[in-house]
C-alpha positions in Angstrom: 21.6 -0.1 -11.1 22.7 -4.0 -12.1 24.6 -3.8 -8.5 21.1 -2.7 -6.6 18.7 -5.2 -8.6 21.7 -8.1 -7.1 21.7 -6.4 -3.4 17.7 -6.4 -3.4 17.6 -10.0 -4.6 19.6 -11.3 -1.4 18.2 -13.2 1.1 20.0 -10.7 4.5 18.4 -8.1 2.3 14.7 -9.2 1.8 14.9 -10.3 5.2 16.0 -7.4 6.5 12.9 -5.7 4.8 10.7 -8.2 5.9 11.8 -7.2 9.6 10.8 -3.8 8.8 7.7 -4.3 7.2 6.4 -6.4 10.2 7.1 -3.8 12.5 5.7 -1.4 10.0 2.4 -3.6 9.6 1.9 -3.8 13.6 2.5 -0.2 14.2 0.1 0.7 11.1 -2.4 -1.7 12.9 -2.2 0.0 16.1 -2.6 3.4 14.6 -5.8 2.3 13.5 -6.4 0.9 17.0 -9.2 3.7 18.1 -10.8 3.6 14.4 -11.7 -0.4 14.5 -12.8 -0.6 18.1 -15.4 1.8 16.7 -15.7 -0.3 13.5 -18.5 -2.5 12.9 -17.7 -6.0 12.3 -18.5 -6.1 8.8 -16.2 -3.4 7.4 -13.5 -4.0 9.7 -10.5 -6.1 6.9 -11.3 -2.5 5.0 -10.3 0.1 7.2 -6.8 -0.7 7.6 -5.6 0.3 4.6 -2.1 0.8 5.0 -0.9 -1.4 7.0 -3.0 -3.9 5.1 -0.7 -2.9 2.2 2.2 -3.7 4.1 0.9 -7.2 5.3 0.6 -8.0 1.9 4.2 -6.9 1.1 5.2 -9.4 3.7 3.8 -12.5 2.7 5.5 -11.1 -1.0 8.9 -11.0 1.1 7.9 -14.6 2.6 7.6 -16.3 -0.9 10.9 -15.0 -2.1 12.2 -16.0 0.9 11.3 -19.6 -0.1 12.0 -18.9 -3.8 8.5 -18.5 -4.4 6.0 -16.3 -6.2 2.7 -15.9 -5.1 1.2 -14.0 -8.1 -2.2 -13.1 -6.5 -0.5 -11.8 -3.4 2.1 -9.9 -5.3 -0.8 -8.3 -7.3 -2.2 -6.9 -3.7 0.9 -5.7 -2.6 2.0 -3.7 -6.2 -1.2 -2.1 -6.1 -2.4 -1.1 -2.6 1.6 -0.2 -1.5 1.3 2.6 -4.5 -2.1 3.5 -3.7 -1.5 3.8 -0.1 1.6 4.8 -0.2 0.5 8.1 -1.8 -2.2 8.5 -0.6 -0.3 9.0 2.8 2.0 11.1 1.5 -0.6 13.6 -0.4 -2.9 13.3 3.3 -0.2 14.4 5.3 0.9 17.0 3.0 -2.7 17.8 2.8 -2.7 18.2 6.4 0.5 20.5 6.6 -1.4 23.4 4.1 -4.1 22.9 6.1 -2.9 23.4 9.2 0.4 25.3 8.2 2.4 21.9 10.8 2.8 19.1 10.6 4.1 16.6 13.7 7.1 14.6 13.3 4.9 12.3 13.2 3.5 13.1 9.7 7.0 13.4 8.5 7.5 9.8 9.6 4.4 8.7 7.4 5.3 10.7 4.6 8.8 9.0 4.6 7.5 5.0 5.7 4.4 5.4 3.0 6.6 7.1 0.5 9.0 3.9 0.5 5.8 1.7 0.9 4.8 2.6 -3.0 8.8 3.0 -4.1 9.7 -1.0 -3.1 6.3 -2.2 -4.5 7.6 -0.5 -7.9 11.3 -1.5 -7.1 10.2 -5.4 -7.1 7.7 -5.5 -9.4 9.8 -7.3 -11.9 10.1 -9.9 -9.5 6.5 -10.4 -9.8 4.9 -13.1 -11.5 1.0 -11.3 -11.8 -1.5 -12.2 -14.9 -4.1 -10.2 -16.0 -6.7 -12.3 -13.8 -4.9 -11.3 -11.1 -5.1 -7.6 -11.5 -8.8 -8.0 -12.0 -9.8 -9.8 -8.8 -7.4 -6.8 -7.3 -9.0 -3.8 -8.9 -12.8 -5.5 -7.2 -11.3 -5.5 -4.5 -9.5 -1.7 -4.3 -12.3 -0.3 -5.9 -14.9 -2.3 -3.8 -12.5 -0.8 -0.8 -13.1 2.8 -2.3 -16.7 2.4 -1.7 -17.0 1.3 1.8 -14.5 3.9 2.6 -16.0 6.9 1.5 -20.0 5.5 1.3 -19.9 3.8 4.2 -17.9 6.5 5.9 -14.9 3.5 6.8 -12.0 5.9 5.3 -9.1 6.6 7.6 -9.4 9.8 10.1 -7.7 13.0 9.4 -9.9 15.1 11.5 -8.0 18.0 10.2 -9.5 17.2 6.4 -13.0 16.4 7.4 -14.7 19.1 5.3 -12.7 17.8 2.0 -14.0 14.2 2.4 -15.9 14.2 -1.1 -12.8 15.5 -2.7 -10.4 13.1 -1.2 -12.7 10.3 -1.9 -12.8 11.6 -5.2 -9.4 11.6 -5.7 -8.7 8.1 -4.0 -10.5 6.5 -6.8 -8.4 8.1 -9.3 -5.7 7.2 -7.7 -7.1 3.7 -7.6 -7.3 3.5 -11.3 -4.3 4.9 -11.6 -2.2 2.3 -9.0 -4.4 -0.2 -10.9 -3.1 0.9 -14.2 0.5 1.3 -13.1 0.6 -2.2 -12.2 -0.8 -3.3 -15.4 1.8 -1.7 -17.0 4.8 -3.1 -14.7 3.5 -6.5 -15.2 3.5 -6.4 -18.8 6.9 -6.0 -19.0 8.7 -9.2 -20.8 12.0 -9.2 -18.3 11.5 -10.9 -15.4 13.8 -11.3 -12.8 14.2 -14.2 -10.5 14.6 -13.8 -6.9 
C-alpha cells in the first residue's frame, strides 16, 4: 500500500490522471449534449452531474500539480465523484434488470464512474477540507437533488422513467451518505502531502 500512496503522489502519475479525466469531463459533457440544448438556461450548471464531478476532480489534479490544495474544490470533487460515481454504477445496473442488456456502452460507465468515486476516496487524505467546506458542499448537492428530481433536471434513462420517485428517493440518500463519507475521510488526523 506505502508503494501505491508514493506512485499516486507523482507528478507523471497525477498528470497522467489529469489527462484522463479531461477527456473523461468532455466526453461526460457531450453525453449530456441532447439533454442541455433542451435545458433552460437557469438549470443548466445542474444537469451535468457527472462530468461536473469530474471537472472538479481536475482542477483537484491542477493544485497538486502546483503543490497546492484547494480545500473548497477538493470538498466538491470527494463528494459529487462518490455520489455520481454510484449513482452511475447502480443506473446502469438498474438499466440491465430492467432491460435484461446492457450496451457496451453501460459497461463503460459502470467501469469510468466506478473509478470516478474509488480515486475521490483514494486521495482524500491529500485533502485539506474543513467542516465549512462540507457545508457549503452539502447546499449545494442537496440543492442539486432538488432541481433534479422537482424540476425534472435529473439525467435521462428513458428505460427507468417509471422509477423516477424511487431513484430520486434514493439519490438523496445517497447524497447524505457521500456527504457523510467525506466527513468522515476528512476527519482523519494523517494527512498526506502531495
Amino acid at each position: 500500500m506505502a508503494i501505491f500512496l508514493h506512485i499516486m503522489r507523482q507528478k507523471w502519475f497525477l498528470f497522467t490522471l489529469l489527462i484522463v479525466n479531461a477527456f473523461g469531463t468532455i466526453y461526460g459533457y457531450l453525453w449530456y449534449g441532447v439533454q442541455l440544448r433542451e435545458t433552460p438556461a437557469r438549470f443548466l450548471i445542474f444537469v451535468p452531474d457527472s462530468p461536473t464531478a469530474s471537472l472538479f476532480f481536475v482542477f483537484v489534479l491542477i493544485a497538486f500539480l502546483m503543490g497546492k490544495n484547494w480545500p473548497l474544490v477538493e470538498a466538491l470533487a470527494l463528494v459529487t465523484l462518490i455520489k455520481y460515481g454510484i449513482w452511475a454504477v447502480v443506473m446502469n445496473l438498474l438499466v440491465l434488470i430492467v432491460t435484461s442488456e446492457l450496451s457496451w456502452q453501460g459497461y463503460m460507465l459502470i467501469a469510468s464512474h466506478g473509478a470516478m468515486a474509488l480515486q475521490g476516496v483514494l486521495y482524500s487524505p491529500c485533502y485539506r477540507i474543513k467542516p465549512w467546506h462540507l457545508a457549503a458542499v452539502a447546499v449545494w448537492t442537496l440543492h442539486n437533488d432538488i432541481i433534479d428530481y422537482l424540476f425534472g433536471m435529473m439525467p435521462r434513462y428513458g428505460v427507468l422513467n417509471q422509477y423516477t420517485a424511487q431513484i430520486g428517493y434514493f439519490t438523496f440518500w445517497l447524497s447524505i451518505a457521500s456527504i457523510g463519507t467525506a466527513y468522515y475521510l476528512s476527519l482523519r488526523t494523517r494527512r498526506l502531502k502531495i
